[in-house]
C-alpha positions in Angstrom: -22.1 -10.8 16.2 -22.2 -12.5 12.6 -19.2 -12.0 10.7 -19.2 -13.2 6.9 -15.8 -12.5 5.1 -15.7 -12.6 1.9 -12.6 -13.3 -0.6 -12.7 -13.2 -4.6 -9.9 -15.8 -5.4 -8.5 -16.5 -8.8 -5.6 -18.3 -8.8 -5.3 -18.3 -5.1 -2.8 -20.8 -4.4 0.1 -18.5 -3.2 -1.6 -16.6 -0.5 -4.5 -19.2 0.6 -2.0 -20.6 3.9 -1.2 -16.8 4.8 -4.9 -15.5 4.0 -6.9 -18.2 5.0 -4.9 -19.3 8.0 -5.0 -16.1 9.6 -8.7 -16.2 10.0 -8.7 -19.3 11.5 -6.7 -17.6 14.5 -8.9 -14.9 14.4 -10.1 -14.2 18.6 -13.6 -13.3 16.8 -15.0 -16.3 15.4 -16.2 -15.7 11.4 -17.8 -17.7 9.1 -15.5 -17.8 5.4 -17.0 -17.8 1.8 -14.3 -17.8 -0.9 -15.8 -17.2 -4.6 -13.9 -18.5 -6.6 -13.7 -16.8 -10.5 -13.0 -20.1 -12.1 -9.2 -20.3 -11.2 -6.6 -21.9 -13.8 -4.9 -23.6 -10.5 -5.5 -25.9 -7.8 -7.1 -23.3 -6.0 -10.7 -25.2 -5.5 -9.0 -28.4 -4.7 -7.1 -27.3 -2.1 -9.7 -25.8 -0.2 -11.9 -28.5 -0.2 -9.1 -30.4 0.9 -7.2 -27.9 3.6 -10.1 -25.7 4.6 -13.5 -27.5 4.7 -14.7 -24.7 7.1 -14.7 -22.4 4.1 -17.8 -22.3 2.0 -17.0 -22.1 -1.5 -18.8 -20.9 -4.5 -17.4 -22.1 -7.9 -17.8 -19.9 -10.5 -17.4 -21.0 -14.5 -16.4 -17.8 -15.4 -14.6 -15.1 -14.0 -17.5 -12.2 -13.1 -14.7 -9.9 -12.0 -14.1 -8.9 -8.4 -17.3 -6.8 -7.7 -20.0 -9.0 -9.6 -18.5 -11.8 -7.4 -18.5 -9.9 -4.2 -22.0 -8.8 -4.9 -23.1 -12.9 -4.5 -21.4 -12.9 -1.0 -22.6 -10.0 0.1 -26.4 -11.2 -1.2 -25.8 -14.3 1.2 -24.8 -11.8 4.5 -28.2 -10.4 4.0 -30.5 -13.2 3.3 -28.6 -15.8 6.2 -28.8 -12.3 8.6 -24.7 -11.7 9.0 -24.5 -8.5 10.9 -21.2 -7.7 9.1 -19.8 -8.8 5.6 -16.1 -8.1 5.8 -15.2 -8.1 2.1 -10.8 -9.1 2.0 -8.4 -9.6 -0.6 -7.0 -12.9 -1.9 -3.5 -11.4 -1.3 -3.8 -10.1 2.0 -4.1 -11.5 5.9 -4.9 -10.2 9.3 -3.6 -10.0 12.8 -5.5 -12.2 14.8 -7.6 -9.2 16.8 -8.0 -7.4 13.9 -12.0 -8.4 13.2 -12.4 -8.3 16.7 -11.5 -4.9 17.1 -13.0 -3.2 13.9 -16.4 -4.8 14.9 -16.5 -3.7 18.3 -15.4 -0.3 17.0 -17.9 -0.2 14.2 -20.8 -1.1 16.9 -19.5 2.1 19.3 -19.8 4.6 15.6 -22.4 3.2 13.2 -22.2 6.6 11.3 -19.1 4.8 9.8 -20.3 2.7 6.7 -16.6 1.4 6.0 -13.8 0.5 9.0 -10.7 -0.8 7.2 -7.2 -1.7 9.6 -4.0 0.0 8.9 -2.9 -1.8 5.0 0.9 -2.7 6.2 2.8 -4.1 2.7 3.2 -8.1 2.5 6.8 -7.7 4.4 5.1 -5.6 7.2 7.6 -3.1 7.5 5.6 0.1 6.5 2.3 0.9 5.5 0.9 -0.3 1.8 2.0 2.7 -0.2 -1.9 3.0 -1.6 -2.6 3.4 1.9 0.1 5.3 3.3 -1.2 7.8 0.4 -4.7 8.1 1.9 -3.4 7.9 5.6 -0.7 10.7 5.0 1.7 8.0 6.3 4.5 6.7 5.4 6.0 5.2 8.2 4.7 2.8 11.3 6.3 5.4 13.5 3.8 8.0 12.1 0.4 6.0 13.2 -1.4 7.6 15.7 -1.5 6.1 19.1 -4.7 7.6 21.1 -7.9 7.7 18.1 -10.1 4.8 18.0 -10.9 5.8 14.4 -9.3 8.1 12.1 -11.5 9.3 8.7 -10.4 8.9 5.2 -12.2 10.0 2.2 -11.6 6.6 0.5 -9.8 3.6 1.2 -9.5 0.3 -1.0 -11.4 -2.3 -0.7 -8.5 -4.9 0.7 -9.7 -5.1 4.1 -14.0 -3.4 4.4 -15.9 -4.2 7.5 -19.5 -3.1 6.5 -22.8 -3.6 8.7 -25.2 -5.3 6.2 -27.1 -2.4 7.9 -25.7 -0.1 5.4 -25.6 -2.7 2.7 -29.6 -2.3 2.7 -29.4 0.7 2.0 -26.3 1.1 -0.4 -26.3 -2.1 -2.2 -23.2 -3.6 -3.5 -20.5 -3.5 -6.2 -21.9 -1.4 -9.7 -22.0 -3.7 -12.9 -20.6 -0.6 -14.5 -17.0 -1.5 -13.4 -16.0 -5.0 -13.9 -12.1 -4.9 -12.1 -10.7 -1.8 -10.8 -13.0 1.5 -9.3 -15.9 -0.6 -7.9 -14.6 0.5 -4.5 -14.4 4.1 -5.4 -17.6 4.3 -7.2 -19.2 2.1 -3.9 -17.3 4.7 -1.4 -18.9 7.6 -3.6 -22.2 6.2 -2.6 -21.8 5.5 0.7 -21.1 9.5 0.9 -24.3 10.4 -0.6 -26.1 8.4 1.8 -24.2 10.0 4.8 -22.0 7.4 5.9 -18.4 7.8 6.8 -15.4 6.0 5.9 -12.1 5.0 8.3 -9.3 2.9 9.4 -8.7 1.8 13.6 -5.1 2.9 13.8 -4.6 -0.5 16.2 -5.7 -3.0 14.0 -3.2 -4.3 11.4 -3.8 -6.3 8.2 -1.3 -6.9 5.3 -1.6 -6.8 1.8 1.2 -8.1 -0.6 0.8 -6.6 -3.7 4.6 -4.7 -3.9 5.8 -6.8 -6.5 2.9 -5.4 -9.0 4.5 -3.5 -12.2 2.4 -0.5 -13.8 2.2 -1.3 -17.5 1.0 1.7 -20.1 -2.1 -0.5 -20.0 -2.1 -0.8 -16.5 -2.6 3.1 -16.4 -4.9 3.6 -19.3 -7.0 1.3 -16.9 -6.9 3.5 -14.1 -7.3 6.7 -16.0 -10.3 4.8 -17.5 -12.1 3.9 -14.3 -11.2 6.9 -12.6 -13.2 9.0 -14.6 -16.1 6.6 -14.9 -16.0 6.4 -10.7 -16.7 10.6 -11.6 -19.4 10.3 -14.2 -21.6 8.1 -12.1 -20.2 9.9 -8.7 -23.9 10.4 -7.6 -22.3 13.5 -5.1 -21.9 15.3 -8.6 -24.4 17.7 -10.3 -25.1 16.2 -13.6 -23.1 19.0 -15.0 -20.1 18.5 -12.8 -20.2 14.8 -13.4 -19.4 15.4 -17.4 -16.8 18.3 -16.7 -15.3 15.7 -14.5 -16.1 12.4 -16.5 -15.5 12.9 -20.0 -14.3 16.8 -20.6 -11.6 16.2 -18.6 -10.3 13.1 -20.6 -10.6 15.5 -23.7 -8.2 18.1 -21.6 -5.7 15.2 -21.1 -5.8 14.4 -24.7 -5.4 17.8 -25.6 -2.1 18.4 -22.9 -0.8 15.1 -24.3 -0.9 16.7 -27.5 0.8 19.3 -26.4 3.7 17.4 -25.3 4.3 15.4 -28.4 2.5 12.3 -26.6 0.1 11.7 -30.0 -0.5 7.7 -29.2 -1.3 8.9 -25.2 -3.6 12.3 -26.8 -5.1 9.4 -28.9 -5.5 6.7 -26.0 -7.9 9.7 -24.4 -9.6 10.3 -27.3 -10.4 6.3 -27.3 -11.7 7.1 -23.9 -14.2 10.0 -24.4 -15.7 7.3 -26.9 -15.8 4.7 -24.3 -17.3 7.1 -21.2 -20.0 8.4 -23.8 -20.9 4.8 -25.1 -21.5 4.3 -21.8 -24.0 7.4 -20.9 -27.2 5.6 -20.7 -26.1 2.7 -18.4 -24.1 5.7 -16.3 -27.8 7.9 -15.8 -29.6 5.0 -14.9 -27.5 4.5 -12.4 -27.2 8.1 -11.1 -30.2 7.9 -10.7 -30.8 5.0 -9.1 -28.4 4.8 -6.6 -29.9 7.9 -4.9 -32.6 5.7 -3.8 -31.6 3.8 -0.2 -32.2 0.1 -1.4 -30.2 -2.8 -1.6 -28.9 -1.7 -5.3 -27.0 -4.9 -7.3 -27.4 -7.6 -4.4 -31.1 -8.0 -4.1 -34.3 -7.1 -6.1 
């Protein structure tokens, strides 16, 4: 089997030994492309220098995670990878953890996404992100016995995809530049009847604890939260507006409410946003009911 991983680095020097030396102990062999969104720090130099295995693609500008993700997951196709497995900058694996997620993914192809358990950077417990999907929030609450456990969605720090399911998917939506690619991506996968889940036995960790959530940190969320729902393509068109934009305005109108006039206002500034975006947002409704390579090829 084929394995392309994929990592979108931008300033990558603190996690390249952790990240990139874990999958040179990985039992499965893998070939690694790094894309690089033209880092302010040694990151380029030093893996030409320490890693020469990895291929590297230098960007000038930063094209945001999924635009960048996109150009890796256009070379798994066209060099014939069997799987691209797309993995954070700040995260590592065990050294089986490929391994098993590819021999899993062969025994259930109905499963379009096979992510490990998401343990923090420490190790100790599960990523609280995922410990929310999972319904865990201990290491003592994993299951034992289940090859493969479903989730409705799970980040895209650790995705083992058959670039059988990439043909007919495609990749990461322009619409969303950093932050809700994955949701929007795992809202397709649904429409085209493929399942999403994580192999209870296989481990990978991701060290993003430290991160603070700023007011404009939120906004951001709230922002392509509801985007992910006006292009979710599982939505009726009418659903996708109640869910897209009118509920913005409900938000605006409870922050209101509550004396919160700068939040009722930030909403406001969003239902401009989410409409400005309407015609990109149809055209890509309905295009991405169509089984093609959407994004990564032609």
């Amino acid at each position: 089997m084929k394995v392309l991983v994929i990592i979108v680095s931008y300033n990558f020097e603190q996690w390249m030994e952790r990240c990139l030396g874990s999958l040179r102990l990985s039992e499965l062999p893998v070939d690694v492309l790094v894309i690089d969104n033209d880092s302010k720090d040694t990151t380029t130099e030093l893996i030409r220098t320490q890693y020469p295995e990895v291929r590297l693609i230098e960007n000038k500008k930063n094209l945001g995670f999924g635009r960048a993700n996109n150009l890796g997951m256009q070379i798994a196709l066209e060099e014939g990878y069997d799987f691209a497995f797309l993995m954070n900058q700040d995260a590592w694996i065990d050294s089986n953890t490929i391994g098993t997620l590819v021999s899993i993914s062969q025994k259930y192809p109905e499963y379009g996404i096979l992510s490990p358990v998401h343990l923090t950077g420490k190790g100790d417990k599960p990523d609280p992100g995922f410990g929310d999907y999972a319904g865990i929030q201990t290491l003592k609450e994993l299951p034992k016995s289940d090859e493969i456990l479903p989730l409705p969605f799970i980040n895209a720090a650790f995705w083992m995809i058959p670039t059988t399911v990439l043909k007919q998917v495609g990749g990461f939506s322009p619409l969303f530049y950093h932050y809700g690619e994955d949701k929007d991506f795992v809202n397709r996968l649904h429409f085209h009847h493929f399942k999403v889940g994580y192999v209870p036995h296989a481990f990978g960790n991701h060290d993003r604890e430290y991160r603070p959530v700023t007011h404009a940190g939120f906004l951001r969320s709230e922002y392509v939260y509801h985007l992910s729902e006006y292009a979710n393509i599982n939505h009726s068109g009418g659903k996708a507006f109640a869910y897209g934009i009118l509920a913005v305005g409900k938000k605006s109108v409870q922050a209101l409410l509550k004396g919160k006039l700068e939040l009722s206002k930030d909403y406001l500034y969003m239902i401009f946003r989410l409409i400005a975006q309407s015609q990109e947002v149809f055209a890509q409704r309905k295009n991405n009911r169509l089984s093609h390579p959407h994004y990564i090829q032609p």
